[in-house]
Backbone bond lengths (Angstrom), bond angles and torsions (degrees), N, CA, C in turn:
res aa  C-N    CA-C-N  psi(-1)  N-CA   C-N-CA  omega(-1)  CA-C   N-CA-C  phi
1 X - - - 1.455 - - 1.512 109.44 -
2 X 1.458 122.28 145.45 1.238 124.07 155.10 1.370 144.45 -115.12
3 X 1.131 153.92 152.33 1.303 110.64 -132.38 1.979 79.24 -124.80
4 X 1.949 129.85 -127.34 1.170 119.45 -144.35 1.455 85.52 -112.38
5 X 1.471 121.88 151.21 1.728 115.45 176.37 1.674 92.56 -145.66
6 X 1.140 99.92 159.39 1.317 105.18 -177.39 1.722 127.20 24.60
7 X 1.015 116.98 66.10 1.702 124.32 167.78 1.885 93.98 62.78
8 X 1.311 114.95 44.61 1.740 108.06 168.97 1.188 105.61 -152.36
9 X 1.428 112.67 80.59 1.969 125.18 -169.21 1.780 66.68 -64.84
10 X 2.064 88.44 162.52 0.943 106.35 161.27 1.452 120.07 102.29
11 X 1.480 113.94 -30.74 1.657 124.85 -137.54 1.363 81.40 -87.17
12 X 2.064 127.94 134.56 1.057 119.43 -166.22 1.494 136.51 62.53
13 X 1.189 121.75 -34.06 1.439 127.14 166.80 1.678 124.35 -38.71
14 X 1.690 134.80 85.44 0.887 120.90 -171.22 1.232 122.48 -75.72
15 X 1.450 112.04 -39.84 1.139 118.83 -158.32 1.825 114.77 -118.75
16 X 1.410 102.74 23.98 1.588 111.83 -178.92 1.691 103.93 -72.53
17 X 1.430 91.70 129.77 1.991 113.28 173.73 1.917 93.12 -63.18
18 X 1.484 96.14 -44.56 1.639 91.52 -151.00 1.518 94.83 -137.10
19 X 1.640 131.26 149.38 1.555 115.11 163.68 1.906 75.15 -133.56
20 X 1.313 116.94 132.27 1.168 135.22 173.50 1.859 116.12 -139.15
21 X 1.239 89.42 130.21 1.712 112.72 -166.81 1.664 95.68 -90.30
22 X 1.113 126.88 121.26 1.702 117.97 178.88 2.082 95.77 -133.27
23 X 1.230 86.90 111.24 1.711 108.56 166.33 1.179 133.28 -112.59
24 X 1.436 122.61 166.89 1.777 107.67 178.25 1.233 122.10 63.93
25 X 1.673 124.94 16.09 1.074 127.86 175.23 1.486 121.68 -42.60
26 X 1.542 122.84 178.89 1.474 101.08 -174.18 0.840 119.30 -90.24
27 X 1.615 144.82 140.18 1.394 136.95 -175.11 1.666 109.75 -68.61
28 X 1.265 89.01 156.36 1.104 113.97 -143.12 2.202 115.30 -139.00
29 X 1.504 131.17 -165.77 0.793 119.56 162.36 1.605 102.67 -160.98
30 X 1.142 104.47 170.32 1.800 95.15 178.24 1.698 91.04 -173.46
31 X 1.518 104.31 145.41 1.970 122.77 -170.15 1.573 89.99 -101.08
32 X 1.088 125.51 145.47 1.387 158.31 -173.42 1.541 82.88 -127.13
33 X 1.721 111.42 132.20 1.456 139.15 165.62 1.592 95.28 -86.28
34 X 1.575 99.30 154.23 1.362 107.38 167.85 1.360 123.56 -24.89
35 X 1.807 107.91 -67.41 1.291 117.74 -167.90 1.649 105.21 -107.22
36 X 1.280 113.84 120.93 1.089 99.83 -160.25 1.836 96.39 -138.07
37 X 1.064 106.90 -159.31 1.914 123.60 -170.11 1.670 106.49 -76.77
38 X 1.367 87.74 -51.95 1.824 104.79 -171.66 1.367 97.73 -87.88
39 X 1.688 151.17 13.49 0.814 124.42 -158.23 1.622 153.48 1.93
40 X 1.715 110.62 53.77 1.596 146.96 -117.31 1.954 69.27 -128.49
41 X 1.356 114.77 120.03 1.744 96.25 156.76 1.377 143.83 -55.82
42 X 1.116 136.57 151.14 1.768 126.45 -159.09 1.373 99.16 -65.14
43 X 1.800 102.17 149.23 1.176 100.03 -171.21 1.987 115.97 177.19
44 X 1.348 110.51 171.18 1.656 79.00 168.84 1.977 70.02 -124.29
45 X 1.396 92.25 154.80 1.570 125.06 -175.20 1.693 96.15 -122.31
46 X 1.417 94.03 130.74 1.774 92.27 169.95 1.891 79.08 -157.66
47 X 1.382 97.73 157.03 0.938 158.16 14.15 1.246 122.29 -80.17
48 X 1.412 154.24 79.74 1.595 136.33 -166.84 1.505 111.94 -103.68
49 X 1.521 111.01 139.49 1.151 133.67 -161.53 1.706 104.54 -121.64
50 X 1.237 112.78 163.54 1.832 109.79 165.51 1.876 88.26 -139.74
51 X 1.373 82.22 141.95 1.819 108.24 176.03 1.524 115.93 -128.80
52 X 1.335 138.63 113.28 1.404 106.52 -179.28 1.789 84.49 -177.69
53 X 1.810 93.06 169.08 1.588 89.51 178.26 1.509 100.13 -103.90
54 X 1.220 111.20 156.15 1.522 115.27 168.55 1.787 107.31 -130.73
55 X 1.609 92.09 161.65 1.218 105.16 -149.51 1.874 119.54 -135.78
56 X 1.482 103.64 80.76 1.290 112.03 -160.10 1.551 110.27 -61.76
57 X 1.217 146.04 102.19 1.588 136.82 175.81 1.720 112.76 -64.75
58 X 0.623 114.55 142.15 1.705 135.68 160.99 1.536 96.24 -62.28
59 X 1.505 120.03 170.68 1.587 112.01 -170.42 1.178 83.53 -94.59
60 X 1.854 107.77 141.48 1.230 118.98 171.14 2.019 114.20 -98.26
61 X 1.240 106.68 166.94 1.586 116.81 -163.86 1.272 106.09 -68.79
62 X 1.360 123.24 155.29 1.296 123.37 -172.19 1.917 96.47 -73.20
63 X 1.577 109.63 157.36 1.426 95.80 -170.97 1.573 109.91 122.71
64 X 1.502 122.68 164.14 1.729 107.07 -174.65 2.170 100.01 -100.36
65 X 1.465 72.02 152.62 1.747 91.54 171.99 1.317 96.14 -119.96
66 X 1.776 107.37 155.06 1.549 112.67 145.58 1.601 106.08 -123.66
67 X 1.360 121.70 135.61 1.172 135.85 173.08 1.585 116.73 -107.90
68 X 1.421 119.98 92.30 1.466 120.27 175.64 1.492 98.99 -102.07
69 X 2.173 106.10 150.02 0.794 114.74 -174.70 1.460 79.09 -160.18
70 X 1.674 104.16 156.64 1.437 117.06 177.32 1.641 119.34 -165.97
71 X 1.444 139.66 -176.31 1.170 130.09 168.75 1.671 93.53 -167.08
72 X 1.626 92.32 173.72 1.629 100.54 156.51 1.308 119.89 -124.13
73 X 1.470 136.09 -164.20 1.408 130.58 177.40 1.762 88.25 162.58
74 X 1.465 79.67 -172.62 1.553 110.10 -169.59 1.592 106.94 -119.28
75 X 1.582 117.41 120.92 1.575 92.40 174.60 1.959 82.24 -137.25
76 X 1.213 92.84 150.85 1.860 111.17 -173.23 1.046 118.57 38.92
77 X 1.642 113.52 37.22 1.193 108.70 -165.05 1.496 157.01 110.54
78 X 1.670 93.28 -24.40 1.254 118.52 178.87 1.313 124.72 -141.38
79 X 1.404 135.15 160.21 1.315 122.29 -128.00 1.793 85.59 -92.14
80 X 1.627 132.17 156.69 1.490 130.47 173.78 1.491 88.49 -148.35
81 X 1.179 99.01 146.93 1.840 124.27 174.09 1.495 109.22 -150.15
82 X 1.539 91.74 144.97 1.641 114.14 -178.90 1.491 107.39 -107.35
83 X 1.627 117.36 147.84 1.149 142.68 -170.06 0.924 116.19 -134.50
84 X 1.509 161.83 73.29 1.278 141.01 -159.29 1.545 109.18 -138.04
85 X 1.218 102.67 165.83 1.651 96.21 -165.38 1.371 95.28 -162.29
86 X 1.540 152.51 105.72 0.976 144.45 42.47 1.311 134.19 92.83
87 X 1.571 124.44 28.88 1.619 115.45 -165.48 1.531 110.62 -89.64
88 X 1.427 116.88 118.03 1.792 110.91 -171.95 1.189 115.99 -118.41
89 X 1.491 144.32 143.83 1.193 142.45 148.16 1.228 125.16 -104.17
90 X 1.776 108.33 131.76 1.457 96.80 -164.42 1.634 94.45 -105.21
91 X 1.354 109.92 149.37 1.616 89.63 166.07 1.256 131.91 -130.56
């Protein structure tokens, strides 16, 4: 299965209950430590928002899945992309 990439929930998705787009979340704020992921200086940053599709599955079969999902965007400026991949066993 694959899950939503570039602005097309859905694409590959066989067995999704639900593919739901959630935007405009509520603002919000969050502190960045000195040393941090984004290397962003310490700080609290607001306005912060979450945008993204989510992706309810139906119960899947006992047995392994892989679920990849990814995107691109812009964050401070510079270009960031997701890759992710997903190896599951159900049992």
């Amino acid at each position: 299965m694959s899950g939503a990439g570039h602005g097309r929930a859905g694409t590959g998705v066989k067995q999704a209950a639900h593919v739901l787009r959630v935007g405009n979340s509520p603002r919000g704020h969050h502190r960045r430590p000195a040393e941090n992921l984004f290397g962003v200086p310490e700080g609290t940053y607001e306005p912060t928002v979450a945008d993204g599709f989510y992706l309810l599955l139906a119960p899947l079969h006992p047995g392994p899945h892989t679920i990849s999902f990814g995107g691109t965007g812009e964050f401070l400026g510079a270009p960031f992309a997701q890759d992710i991949t997903y190896h599951l066993v159900v049992g």
